[in-house]
mmCIF file of the N, C-alpha and C atoms, coordinates in Angstrom:
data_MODEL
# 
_entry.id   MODEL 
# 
loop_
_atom_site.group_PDB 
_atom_site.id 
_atom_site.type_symbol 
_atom_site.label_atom_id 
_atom_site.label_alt_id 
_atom_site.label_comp_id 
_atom_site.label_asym_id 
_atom_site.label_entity_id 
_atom_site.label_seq_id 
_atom_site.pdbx_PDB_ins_code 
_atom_site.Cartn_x 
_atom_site.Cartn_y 
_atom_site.Cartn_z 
_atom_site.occupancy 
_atom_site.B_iso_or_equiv 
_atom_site.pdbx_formal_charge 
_atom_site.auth_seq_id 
_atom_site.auth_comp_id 
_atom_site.auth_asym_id 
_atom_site.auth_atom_id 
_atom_site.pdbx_PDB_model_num 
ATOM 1  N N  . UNK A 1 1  ? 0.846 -1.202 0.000   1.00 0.00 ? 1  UNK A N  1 
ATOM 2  C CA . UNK A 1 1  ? 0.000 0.000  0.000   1.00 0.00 ? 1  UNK A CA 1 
ATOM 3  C C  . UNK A 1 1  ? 0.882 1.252  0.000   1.00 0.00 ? 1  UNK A C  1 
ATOM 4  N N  . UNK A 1 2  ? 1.835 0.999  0.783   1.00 0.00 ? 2  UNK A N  1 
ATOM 5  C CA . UNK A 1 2  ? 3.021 2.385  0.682   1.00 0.00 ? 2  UNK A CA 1 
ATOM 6  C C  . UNK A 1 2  ? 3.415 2.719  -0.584  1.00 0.00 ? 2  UNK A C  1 
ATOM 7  N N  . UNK A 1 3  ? 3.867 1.557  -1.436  1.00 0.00 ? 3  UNK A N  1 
ATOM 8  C CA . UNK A 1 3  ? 4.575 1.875  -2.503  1.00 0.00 ? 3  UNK A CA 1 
ATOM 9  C C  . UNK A 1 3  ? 3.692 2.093  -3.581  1.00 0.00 ? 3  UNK A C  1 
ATOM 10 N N  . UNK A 1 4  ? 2.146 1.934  -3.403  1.00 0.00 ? 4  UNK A N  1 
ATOM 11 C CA . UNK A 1 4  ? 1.354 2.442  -4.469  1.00 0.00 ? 4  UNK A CA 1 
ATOM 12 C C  . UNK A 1 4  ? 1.132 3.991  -4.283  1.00 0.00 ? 4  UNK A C  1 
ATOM 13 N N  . UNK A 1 5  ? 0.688 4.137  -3.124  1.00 0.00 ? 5  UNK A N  1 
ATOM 14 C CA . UNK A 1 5  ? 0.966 5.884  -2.469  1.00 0.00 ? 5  UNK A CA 1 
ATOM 15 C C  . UNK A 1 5  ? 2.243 6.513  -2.772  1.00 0.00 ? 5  UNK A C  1 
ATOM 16 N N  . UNK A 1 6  ? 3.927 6.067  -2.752  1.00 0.00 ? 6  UNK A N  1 
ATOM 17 C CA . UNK A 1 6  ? 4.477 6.984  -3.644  1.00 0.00 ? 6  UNK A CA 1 
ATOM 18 C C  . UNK A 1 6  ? 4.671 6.701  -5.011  1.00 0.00 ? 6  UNK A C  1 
ATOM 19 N N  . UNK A 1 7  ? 3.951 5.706  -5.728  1.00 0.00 ? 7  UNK A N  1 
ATOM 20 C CA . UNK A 1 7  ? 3.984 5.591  -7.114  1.00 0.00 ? 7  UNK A CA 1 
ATOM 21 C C  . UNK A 1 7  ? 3.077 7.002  -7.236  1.00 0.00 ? 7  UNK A C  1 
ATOM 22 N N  . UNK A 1 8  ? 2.408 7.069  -7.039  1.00 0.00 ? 8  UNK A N  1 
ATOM 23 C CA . UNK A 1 8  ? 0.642 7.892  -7.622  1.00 0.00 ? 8  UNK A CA 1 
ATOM 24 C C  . UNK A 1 8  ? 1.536 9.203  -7.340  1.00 0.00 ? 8  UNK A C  1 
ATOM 25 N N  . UNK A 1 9  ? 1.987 9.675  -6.192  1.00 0.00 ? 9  UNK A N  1 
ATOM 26 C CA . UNK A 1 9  ? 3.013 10.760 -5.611  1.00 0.00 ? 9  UNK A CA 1 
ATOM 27 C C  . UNK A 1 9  ? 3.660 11.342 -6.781  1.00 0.00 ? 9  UNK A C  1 
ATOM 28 N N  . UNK A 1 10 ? 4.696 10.107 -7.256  1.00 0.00 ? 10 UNK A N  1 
ATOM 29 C CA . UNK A 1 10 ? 5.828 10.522 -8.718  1.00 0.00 ? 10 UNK A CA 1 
ATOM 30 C C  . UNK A 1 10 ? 4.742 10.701 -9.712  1.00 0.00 ? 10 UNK A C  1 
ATOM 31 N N  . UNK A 1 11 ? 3.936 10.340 -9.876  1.00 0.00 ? 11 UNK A N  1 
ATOM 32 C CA . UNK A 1 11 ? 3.158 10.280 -11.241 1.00 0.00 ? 11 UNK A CA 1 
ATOM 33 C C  . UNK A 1 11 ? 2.612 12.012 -11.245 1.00 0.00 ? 11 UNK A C  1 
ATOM 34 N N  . UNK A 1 12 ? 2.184 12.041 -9.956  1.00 0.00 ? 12 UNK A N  1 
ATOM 35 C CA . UNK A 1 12 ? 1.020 13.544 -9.921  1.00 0.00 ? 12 UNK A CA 1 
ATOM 36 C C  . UNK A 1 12 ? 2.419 14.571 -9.588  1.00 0.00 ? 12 UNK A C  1 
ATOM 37 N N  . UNK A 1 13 ? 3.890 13.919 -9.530  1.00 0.00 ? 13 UNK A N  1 
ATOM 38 C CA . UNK A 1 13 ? 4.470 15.395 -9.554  1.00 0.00 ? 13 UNK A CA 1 
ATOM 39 C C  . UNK A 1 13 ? 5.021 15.604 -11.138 1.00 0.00 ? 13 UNK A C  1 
ATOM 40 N N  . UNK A 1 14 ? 5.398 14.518 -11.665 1.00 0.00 ? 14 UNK A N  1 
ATOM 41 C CA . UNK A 1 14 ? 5.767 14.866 -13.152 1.00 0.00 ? 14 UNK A CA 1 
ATOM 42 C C  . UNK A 1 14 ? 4.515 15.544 -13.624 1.00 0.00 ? 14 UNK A C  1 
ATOM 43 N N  . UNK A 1 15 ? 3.449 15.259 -13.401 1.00 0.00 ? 15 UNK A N  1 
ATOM 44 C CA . UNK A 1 15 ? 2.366 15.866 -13.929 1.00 0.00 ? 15 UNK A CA 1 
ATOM 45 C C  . UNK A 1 15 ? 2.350 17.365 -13.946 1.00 0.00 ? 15 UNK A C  1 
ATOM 46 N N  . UNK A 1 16 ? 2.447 17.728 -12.861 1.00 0.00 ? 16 UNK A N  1 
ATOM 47 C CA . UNK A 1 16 ? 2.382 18.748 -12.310 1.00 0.00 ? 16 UNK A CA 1 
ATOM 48 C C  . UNK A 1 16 ? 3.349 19.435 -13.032 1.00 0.00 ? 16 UNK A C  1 
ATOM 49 N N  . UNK A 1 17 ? 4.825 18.508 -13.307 1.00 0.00 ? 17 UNK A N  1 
ATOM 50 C CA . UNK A 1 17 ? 5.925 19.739 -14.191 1.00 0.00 ? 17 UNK A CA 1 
ATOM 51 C C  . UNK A 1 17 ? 5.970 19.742 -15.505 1.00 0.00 ? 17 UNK A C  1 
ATOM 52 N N  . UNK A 1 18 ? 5.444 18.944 -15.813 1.00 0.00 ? 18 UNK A N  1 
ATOM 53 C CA . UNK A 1 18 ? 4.920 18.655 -17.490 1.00 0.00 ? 18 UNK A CA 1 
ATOM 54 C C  . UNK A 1 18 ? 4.050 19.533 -17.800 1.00 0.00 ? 18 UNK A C  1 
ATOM 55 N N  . UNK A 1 19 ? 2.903 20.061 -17.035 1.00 0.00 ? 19 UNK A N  1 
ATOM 56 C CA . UNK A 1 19 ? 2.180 21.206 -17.011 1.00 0.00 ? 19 UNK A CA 1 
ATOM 57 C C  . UNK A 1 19 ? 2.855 22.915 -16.844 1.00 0.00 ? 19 UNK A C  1 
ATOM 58 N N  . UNK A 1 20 ? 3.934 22.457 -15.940 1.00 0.00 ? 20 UNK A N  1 
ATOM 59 C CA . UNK A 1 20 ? 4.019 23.965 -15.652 1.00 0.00 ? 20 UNK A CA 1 
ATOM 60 C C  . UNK A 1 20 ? 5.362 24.232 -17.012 1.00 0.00 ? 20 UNK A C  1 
ATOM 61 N N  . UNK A 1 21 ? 6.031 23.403 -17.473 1.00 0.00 ? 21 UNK A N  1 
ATOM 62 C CA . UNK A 1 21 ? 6.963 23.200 -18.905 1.00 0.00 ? 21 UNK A CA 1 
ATOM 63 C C  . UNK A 1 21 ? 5.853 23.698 -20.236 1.00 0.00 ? 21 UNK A C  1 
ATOM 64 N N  . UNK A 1 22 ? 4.346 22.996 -20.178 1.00 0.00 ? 22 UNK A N  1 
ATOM 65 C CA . UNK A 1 22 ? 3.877 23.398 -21.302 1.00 0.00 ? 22 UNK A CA 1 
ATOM 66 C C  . UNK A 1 22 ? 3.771 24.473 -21.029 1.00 0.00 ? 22 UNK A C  1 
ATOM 67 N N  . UNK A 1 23 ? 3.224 25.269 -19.782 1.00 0.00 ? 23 UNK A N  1 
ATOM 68 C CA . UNK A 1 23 ? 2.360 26.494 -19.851 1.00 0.00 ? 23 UNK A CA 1 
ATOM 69 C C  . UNK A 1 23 ? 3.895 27.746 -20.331 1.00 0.00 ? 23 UNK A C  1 
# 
C-alpha cells in the first residue's frame, strides 16, 4: 500500500511539471 501511495506521488508530480513546462 506504501509503494502504491508513492507511485501515484511521482506520477502527480511529473504531472504537475509537465504542465508547468507546457504552460
Amino acid at each position: 500500500m506504501k509503494q502504491v501511495f508513492l507511485i501515484i506521488q511521482v506520477e502527480f508530480r511529473m504531472c504537475v511539471v509537465f504542465h508547468k513546462r507546457n504552460i
